[in-house]
Every structure is written in C-alpha cells, then in structure tokens.
C-alpha positions in Angstrom: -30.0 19.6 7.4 -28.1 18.4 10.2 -29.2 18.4 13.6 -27.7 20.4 16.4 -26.4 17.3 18.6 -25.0 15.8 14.6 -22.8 18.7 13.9 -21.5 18.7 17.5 -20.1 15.4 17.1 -19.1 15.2 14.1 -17.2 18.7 14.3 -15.7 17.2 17.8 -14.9 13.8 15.8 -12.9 16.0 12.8 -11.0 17.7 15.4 -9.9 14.8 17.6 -9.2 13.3 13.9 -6.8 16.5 12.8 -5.2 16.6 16.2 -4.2 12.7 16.1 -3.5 12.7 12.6 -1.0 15.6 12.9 0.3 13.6 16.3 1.5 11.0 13.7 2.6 12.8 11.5 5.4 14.4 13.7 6.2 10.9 14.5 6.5 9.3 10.8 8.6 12.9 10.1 11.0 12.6 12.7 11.7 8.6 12.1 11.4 9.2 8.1 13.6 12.5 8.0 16.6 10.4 10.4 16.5 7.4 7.6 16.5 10.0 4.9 19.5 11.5 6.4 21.3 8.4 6.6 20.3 7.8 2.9 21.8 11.2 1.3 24.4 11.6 4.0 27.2 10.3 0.9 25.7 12.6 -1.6 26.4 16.3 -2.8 23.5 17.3 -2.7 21.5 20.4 -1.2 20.9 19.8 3.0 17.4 20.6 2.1 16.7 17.7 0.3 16.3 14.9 2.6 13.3 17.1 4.0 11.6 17.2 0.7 11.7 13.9 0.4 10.1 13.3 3.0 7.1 15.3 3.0 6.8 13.2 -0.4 6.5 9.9 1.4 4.7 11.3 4.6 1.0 11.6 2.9 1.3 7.8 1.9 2.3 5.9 4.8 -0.1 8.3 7.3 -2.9 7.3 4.5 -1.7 3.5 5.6 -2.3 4.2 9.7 -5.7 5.9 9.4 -7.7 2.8 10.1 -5.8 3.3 13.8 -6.0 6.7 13.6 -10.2 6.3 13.5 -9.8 4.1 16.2 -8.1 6.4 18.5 -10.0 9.2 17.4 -13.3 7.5 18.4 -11.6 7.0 21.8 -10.4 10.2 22.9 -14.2 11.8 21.3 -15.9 9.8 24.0 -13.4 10.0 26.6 -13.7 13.7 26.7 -17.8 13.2 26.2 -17.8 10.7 29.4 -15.2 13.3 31.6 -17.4 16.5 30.8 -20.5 14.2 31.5 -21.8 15.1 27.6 -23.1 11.7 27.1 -25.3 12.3 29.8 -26.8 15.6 28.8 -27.3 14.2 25.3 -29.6 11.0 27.1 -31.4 13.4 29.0 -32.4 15.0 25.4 -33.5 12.0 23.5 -30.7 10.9 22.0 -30.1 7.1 22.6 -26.4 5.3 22.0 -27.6 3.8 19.0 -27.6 6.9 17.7 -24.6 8.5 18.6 -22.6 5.3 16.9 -24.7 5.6 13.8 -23.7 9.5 13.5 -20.0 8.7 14.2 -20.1 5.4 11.9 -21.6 7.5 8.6 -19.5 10.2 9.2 -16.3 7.2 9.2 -17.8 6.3 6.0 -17.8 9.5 4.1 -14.5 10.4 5.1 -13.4 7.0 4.0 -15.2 7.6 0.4 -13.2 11.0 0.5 -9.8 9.4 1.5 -9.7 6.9 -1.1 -11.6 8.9 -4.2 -9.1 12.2 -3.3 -6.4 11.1 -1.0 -4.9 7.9 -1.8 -5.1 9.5 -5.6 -3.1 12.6 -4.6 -0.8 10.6 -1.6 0.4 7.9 -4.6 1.5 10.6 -7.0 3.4 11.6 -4.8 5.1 8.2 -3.3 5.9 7.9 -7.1 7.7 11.1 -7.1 9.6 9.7 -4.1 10.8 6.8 -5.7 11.4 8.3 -8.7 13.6 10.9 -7.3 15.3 8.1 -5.0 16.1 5.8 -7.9 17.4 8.7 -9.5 20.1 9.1 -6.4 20.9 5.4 -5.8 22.7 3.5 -7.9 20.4 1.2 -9.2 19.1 4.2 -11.9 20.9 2.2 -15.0 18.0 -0.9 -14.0 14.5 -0.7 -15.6 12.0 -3.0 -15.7 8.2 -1.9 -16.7 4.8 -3.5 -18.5 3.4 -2.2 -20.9 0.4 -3.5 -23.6 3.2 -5.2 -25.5 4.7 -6.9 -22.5 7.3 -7.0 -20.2 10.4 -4.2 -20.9 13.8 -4.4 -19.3 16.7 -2.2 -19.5 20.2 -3.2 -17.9 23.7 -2.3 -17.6 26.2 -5.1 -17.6 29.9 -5.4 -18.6 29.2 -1.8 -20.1 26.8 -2.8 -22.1 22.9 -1.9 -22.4 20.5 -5.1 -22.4 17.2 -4.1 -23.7 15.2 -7.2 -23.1 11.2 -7.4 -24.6 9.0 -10.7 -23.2 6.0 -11.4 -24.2 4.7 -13.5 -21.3 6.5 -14.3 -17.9 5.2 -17.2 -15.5 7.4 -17.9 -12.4 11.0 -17.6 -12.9 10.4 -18.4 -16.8 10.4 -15.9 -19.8 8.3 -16.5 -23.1 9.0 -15.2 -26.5 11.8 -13.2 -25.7 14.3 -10.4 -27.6 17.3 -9.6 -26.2 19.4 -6.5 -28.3 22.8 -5.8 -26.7 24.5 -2.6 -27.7 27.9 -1.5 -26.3 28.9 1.3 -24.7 28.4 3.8 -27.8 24.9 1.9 -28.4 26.0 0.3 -31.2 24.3 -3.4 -31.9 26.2 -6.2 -31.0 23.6 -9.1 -30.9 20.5 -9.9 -30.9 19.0 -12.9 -29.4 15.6 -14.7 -29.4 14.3 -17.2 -27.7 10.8 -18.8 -26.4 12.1 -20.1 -23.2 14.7 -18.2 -20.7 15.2 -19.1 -17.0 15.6 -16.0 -14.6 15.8 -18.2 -11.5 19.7 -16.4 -10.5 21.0 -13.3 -12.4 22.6 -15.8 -14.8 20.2 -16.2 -17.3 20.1 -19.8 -19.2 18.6 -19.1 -22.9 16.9 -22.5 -24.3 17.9 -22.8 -28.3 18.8 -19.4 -28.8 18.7 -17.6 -32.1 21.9 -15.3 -32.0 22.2 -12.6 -34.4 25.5 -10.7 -35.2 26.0 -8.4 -38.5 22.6 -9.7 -39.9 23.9 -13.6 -39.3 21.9 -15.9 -37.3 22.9 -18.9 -35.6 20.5 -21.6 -34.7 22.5 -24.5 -33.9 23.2 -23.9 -30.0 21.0 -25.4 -27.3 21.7 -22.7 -24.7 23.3 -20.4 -23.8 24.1 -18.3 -20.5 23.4 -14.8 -20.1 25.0 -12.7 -16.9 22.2 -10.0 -16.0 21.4 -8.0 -12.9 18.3 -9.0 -12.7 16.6 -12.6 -11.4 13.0 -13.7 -10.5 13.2 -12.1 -7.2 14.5 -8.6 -8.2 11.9 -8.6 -11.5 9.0 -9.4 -8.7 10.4 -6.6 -6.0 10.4 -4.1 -9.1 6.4 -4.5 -9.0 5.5 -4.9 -5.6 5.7 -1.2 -4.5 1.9 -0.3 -6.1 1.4 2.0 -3.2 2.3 4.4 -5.8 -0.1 4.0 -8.5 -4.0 5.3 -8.1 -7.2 3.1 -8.6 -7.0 3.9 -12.3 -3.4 3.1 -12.5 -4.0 -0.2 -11.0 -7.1 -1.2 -13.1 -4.7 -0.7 -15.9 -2.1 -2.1 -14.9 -4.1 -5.6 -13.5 -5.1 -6.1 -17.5 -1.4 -5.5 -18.4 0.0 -7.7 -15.9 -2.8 -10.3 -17.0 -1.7 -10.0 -20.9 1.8 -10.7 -20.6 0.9 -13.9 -17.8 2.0 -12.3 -14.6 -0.1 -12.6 -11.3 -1.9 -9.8 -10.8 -3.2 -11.0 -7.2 -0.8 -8.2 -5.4 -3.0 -5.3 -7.3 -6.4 -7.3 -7.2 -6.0 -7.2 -3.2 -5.1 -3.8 -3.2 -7.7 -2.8 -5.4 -10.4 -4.7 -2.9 -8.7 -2.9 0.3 -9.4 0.5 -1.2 -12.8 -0.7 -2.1 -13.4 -1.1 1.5 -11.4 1.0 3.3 -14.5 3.0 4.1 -16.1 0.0 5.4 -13.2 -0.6 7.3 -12.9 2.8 9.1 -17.2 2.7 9.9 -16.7 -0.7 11.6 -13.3 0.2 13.5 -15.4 3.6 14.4 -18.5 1.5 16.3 -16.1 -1.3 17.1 -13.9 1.4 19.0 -17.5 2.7 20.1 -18.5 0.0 21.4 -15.7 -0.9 23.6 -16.0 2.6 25.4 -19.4 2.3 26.1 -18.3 -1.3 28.1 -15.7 0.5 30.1 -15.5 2.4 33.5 -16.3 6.3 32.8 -13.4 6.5 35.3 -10.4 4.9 33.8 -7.4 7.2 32.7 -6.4 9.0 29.6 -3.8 6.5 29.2 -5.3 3.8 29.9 -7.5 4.5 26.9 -4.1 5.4 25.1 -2.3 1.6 25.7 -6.2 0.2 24.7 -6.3 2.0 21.4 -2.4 0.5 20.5 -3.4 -2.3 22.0 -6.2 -3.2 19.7 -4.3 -1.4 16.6 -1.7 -3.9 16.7 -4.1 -7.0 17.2 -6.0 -5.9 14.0 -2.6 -5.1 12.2 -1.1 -8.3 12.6 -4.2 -10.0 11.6 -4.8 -8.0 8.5 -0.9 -8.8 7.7 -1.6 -12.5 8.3 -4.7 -12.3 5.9 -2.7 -10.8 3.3 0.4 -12.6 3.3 -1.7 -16.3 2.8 -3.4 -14.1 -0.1 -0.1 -13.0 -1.3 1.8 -16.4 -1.5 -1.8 -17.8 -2.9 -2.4 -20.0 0.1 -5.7 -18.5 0.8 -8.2 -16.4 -2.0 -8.0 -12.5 -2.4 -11.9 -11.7 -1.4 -11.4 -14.3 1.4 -8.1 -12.6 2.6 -10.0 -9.3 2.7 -13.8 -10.2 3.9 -12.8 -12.4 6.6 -11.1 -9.5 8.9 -14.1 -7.7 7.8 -16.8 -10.5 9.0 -14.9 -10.9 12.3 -14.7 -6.8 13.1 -18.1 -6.5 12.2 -19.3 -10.0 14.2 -17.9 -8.8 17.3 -19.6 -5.2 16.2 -22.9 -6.1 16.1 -22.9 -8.3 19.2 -21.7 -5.6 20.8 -24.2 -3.2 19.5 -27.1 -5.5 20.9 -26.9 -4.3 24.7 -25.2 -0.9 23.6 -28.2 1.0 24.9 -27.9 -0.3 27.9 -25.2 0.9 29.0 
C-alpha cells in the first residue's frame, strides 16, 4: 500500500505531467497542422484532412520530447511544493529529501516502462498510418522499396515502365545477386536482367556482365550496361531511416532482415537500446531535475525555472544528437553512443544526491 505523503506526490507529479504534456501538444498541433496545410493546400481533398493527419503524427513526436517533458514536470512539482512551503511540512513529518527523489524517480520509471511497452507500440502504428497515407498523396506513391526474408524488393516507375528489382545482399552503394524484370506500361515482360554486381552510387545504375533476357534469349556477352532508375544509394538509405514507425517487435524483425540481406542494421540496434532505456532515462532526468531544485533559491521566479528547464533540455538534446550521429556514421559504437549520456546524467546525479539532505 502506498503511503499518504507517496500518493500525494505522485498524483501532484501525474498532474503537472498531463498539464505540460497537453502544453506541448498544442504547440506540436499548431506548428504540425500549418506544415500540413502547406502540404495538401494543391490537393482536392476534404479541408478536414490536414487535421487528421495530424493527430496521426502528434502521439509520436510528443513520445520523442517526454524526456524534457519529465524534466519540466519535476520542476514546476517542487516549485509549487517550495511556494506553498510543502517541503517543509513534509520535513517536519519525517520525510527526508532522499526520499522524496526516490518516490519521484520510481514513479519516472514505471511510467517509462508503461510509455515504451504501450505507447511507443500504439504512437508508431500510427506514424505508419501517417506516412502511409502521405505517400499515398505525394507523388512519390509509384516508388517502393522494402526487405523482406528473401531480400531487398524494389518497385519503380521509369520511361512508363515498372522495374521490379529483387537483391539478395546490398553493402554500400553496391547490389549482390540481382534480378531486374521490366514490364511496360500494360505489364507485359520486356527483359529480364541478372547480375551479381550493380552500382547504385547516382540513379544511373551501371550493371557489371549483365545477363539480358528478351523472348526467352539471353545475352551474356556485354560487360555493362547502364540502367536509368529513380532510385540511388542515398534515396534506398532515406527509404529506411524513418523506423519511428515500427514497434520493438517490428524492429527485432526487421534488424535480422536487414542483417540477411547485408545491410547495417546499426540505425535500428540504437533505437532498439534507446527504448530499452528510456525509462532509465526519464528516472535520472527526474532526480537530475530534482536535484538542481533543491540547489536553488526557494525564491526565484516561475520563469526563471521555465528558461532553466529549456535551458537544460537543449544541452542534453544536442548531446544525445551528437552521441547518436558518431553512432550513426559508425565513428563511435552503438552501446557507447547510448551509455555515455547515461554515465554522465547519472555522474552528475549522484554527486548531487550526496549533500541533497542537506539542503
């Protein structure tokens, strides 16, 4: 059972949480809705519809500022528990710093547990509805590229004719064991081409010894060939970098797919590990936040506690965006990418934690 001075907090903590949360939210829909506008305002379709798709993307990218969102709400709880003189009445009964952090910090935990095991699952089904109904609207809807167990799939539109590529291994800008079919306009065949080496570099392909097929006769003298596509290395690599949308299951899979056909799964490895320890994330944010309260005057403003939460968001933004971009380009390793902004936060923590009580 939880104590009385436990479910005070915490129910104070949820409601500063809903009210900042719901802050934000207003925000992201009002900047979202304006860039959805301007992305339908061509289109015949209903006026409604820019709305819609923005409530799609809005669980998503909030899901992506809770870390700041835990940090402000740990701000305003103790601000308000400093101006009514709370804190005081809760020292007076026993109850030490120590332990206010440690009711604030499990309480970060579980909702981080709940956030990814619930949240993320139900906020990434529906950023891939977003996209889904975006591509649909834009004019890149006759391009698909996917993995599956059997490799690497694309579909294109060139010239009027459908490209259905097959690969069986990609590595860089190179394609391995390779099947191109090109049907015309009324999907009839017109060639197939194999090959165990193709350079994607620039949307002109360049096919090493090709074996071209037309009306069931092969031709295996040429050395290469050129191929005009829509698709290059950087467009193939953009196609799978948005894996906000897929859930931890979906990204498990998709890591051993990505592995069997040779392409770097490092992207979904790191964002596997971040949801792994988000909710470590939010409990050390929570006492870091905590912490720093505790260390300043009971008298300073409400917004000078407002420019110290943004403040501190942005330094711990950037440096989680520095981590992950040397991960990304493979300059630095995945768990090192990820711990390290972890061992920092939680370094400056504890040292922090050591004279909390005095304060």
């Amino acid at each position: 059972m939880f104590k009385v001075y436990q479910k005070y907090l915490i129910n104070n903590f949820l409601i500063k949480f809903f009210y900042i949360s719901l802050i934000f939210l207003s925000l992201i829909f009002i900047l979202n809705i304006l860039e959805e506008i301007s992305f339908v305002k061509n289109l015949d379709i209903n006026i409604w519809y820019p709305y819609f798709l923005t409530l799609l993307n809005l669980p998503i990218t909030i899901f992506e500022i809770f870390p700041f969102i835990f940090l402000l709400t740990t701000q305003f709880l103790f601000y308000e528990l400093f101006k009514k003189q709370e804190i005081d009445l809760l020292k007076k009964n026993g109850l030490s710093n120590l332990k206010i952090i440690k009711v604030l910090f499990l309480s970060s935990i579980i909702m981080g547990i709940i956030s990814v095991g619930i949240y993320y699952n139900l906020a990434s089904k529906l950023k891939f509805h977003y996209l889904n109904l975006k591509n649909q609207l834009s004019n890149d809807n006759k391009y698909l590229a996917m993995v599956t167990d059997s490799g690497l799939w694309i579909k294109d539109e060139i010239n009027q004719n459908t490209l259905i590529v097959k690969s069986s291994l990609i590595k860089g800008n190179i394609l391995h064991k390779t099947i191109i079919n090109e049907f015309s306009k009324d999907f009839t065949l017109v060639r197939t081409i194999q090959s165990e080496k193709i350079d994607i570099k620039n949307n002109n392909w360049e096919i090493y010894d090709p074996i071209v097929t037309i009306d069931n006769v092969s031709n295996k003298d040429l050395t290469m060939i050129t191929l005009k596509t829509n698709f290059d290395e950087e467009k193939i690599n953009s196609l799978f970098s948005n894996i906000s949308t897929l859930n931890l299951i979906n990204l498990f899979t998709l890591k051993k797919e990505y592995e069997a056909i040779g392409y770097s799964s490092d992207e979904i490895l790191l964002q596997i590990l971040k949801l792994f320890t988000v909710p470590l994330f939010y409990g050390i944010l929570t006492i870091l936040s905590s912490i720093i309260m505790f260390n300043y005057s009971r008298n300073r403003s409400l917004l000078f506690n407002v420019i110290l939460g943004v403040i501190m968001s942005v330094l711990i933004y950037y440096m989680n965006f520095i981590f992950s971009s040397l991960a990304n380009n493979g300059k630095l390793p995945i768990t090192v990418s990820i711990f390290f902004p972890l061992f920092i936060l939680s370094f400056i923590s504890i040292i922090g934690l050591v004279n909390v009580n005095e304060k």
